[in-house]
C-alpha positions in Angstrom: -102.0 46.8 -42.4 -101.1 43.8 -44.3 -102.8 42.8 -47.6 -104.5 39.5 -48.1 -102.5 37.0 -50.2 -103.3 36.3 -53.8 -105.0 33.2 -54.7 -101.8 31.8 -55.8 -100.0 33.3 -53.1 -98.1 30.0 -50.8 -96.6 30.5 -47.8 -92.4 30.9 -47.3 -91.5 27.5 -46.9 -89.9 26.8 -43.1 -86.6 26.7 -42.8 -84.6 23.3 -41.4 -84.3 22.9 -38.3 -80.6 24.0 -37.2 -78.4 21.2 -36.2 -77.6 21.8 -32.2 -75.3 20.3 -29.8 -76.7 17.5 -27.8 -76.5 17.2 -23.7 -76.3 13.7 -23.9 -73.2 13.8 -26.0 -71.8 16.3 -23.9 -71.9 14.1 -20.6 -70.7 11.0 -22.8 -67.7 13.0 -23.3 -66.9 14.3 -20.2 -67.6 10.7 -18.2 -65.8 9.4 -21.2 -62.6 11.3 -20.3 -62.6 11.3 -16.7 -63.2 7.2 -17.1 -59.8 6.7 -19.2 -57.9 8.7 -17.0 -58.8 6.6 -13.9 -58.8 3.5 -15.6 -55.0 3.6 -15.6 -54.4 4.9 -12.2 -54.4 1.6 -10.2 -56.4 0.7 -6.9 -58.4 4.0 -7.9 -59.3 2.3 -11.5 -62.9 1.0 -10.2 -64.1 4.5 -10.7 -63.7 3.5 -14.9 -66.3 0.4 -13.8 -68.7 3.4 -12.9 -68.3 6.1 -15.6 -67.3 4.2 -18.6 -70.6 2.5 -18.8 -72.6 5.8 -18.1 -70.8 7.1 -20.9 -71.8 4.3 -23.3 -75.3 4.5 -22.1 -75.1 9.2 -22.8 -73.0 7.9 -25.7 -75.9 5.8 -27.7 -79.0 8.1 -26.2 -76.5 11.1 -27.6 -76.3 9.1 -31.4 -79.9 8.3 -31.4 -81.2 12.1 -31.1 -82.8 13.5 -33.8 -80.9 16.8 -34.9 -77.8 17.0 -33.5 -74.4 16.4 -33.7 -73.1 13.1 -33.7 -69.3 13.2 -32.7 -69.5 14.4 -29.0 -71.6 11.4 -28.5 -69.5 8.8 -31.0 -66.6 10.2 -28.6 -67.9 9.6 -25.2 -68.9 6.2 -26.5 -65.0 5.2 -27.8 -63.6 6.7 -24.3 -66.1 4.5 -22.5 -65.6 1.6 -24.2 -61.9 1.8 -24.0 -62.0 2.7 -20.3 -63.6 -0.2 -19.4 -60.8 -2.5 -21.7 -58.2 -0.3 -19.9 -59.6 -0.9 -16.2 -60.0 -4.8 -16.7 -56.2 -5.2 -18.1 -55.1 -2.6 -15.8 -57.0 -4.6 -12.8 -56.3 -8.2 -13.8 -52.0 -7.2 -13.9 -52.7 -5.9 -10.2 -54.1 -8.5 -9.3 -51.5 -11.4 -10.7 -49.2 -9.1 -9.3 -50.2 -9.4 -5.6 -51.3 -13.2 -6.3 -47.3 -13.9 -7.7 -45.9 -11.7 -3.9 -48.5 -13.8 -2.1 -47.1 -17.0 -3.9 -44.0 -15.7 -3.0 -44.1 -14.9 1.0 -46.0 -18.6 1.6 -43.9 -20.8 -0.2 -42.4 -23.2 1.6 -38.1 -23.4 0.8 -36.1 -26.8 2.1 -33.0 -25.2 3.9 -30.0 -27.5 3.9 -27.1 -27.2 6.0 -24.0 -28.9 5.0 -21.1 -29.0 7.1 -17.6 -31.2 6.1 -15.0 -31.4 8.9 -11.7 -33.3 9.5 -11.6 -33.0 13.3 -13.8 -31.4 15.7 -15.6 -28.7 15.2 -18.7 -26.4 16.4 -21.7 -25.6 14.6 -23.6 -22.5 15.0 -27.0 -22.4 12.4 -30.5 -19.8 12.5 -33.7 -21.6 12.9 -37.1 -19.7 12.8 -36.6 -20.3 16.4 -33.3 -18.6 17.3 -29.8 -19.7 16.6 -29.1 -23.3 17.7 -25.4 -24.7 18.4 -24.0 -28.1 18.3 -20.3 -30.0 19.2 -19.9 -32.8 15.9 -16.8 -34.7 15.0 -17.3 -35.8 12.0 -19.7 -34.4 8.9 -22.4 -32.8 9.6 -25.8 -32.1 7.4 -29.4 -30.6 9.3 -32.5 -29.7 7.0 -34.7 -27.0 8.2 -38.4 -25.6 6.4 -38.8 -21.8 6.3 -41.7 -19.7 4.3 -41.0 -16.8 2.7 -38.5 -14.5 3.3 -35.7 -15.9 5.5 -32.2 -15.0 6.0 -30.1 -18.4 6.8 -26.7 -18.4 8.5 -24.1 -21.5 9.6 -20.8 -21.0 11.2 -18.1 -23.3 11.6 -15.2 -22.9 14.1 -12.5 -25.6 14.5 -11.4 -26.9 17.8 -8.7 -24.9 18.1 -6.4 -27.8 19.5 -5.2 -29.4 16.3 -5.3 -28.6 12.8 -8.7 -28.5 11.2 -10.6 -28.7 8.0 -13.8 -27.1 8.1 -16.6 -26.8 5.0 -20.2 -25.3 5.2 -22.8 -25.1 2.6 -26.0 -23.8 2.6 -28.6 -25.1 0.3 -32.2 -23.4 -0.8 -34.4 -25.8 -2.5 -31.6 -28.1 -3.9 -29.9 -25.0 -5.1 -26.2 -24.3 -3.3 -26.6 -20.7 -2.0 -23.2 -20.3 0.4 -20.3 -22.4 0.3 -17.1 -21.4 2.4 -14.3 -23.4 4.1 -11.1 -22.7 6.4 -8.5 -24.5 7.7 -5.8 -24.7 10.6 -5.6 -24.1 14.2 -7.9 -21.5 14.3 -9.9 -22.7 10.9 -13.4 -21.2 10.6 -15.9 -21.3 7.7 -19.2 -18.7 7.8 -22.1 -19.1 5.3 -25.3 -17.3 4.6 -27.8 -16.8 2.2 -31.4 -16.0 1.6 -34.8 -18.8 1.2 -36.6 -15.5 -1.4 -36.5 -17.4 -4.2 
């Protein structure tokens, strides 16, 4: 049996509540981390547009709790805040990336061919359309469009009946690619070169 307090008798006072780990911060931390590491894998970065808010939002419910710790939830609030930086750098490089190849395979390139000869002479050049052939006598020059990626090619035989001077050039844009040149009987001159630029 227990005895009655005294008059002056007060009660043990309660003891403070013990500080305790907090869910909240917990999840901010977690989403946090898995949110930095996709914000730097590309194409698969989008996930970071999902989790690094969600672990602001467990981030600041995690800080405003009452009794307990703070630095799960200051943590998972950093990592979501930088995943989110990370995923729109890492997402606007991708894209300027694909925009500069996409530039780059639609550009249109001026193909010049350029042919100098002192006799007769045959001209063999690549289209887009196949290869096309021609008899000339005297200089030659044909200009030709291509987009993209294109692999250009002129050859220049003599007419094997006399002593000849043959020249080709190819030009890309303005820009001498190929030159080459061959003389005598049997004089041939072979050019190529490439419209990526």
């Amino acid at each position: 049996m227990t005895e009655p307090l005294g008059p002056y008798a007060q009660p043990a006072p309660a003891a403070p509540a013990p500080s305790k780990g907090s869910g909240f911060g917990t999840a901010a931390l977690v989403l946090g981390i898995l949110a930095i590491v996709f914000s730097i894998i590309p194409i698969v970065g989008f996930v970071a547009f999902l989790l690094g808010p969600l672990a602001i939002i467990f981030g600041v419910i995690g800080l405003t709790r009452k009794f307990s710790k703070k630095g799960t939830s200051a943590a998972g609030l950093i990592l979501g805040v930088l995943s989110v930086i990370v995923a729109i750098i890492v997402t606007a490089i991708i894209g300027a990336a694909a925009q500069s190849v996409s530039d780059s395979v639609n550009k249109e390139h001026k193909i010049e061919y350029v042919v100098t000869v002192s006799g007769k002479a045959h001209v063999s050049y690549w289209t887009d359309g196949g290869t096309s052939n021609e008899d000339i006598t005297a200089n030659w020059k044909k200009d030709v469009t291509a987009k993209g990626f294109n692999l250009s090619s002129l050859i220049v035989t003599g007419d094997y009946t006399s002593p000849t001077n043959v020249t080709c050039e190819i030009l890309v844009d303005g820009q001498s690619v190929s030159k080459n040149s061959g003389s005598g009987t049997t004089a041939m001159a072979s050019c190529t070169g490439s419209s990526s630029k």
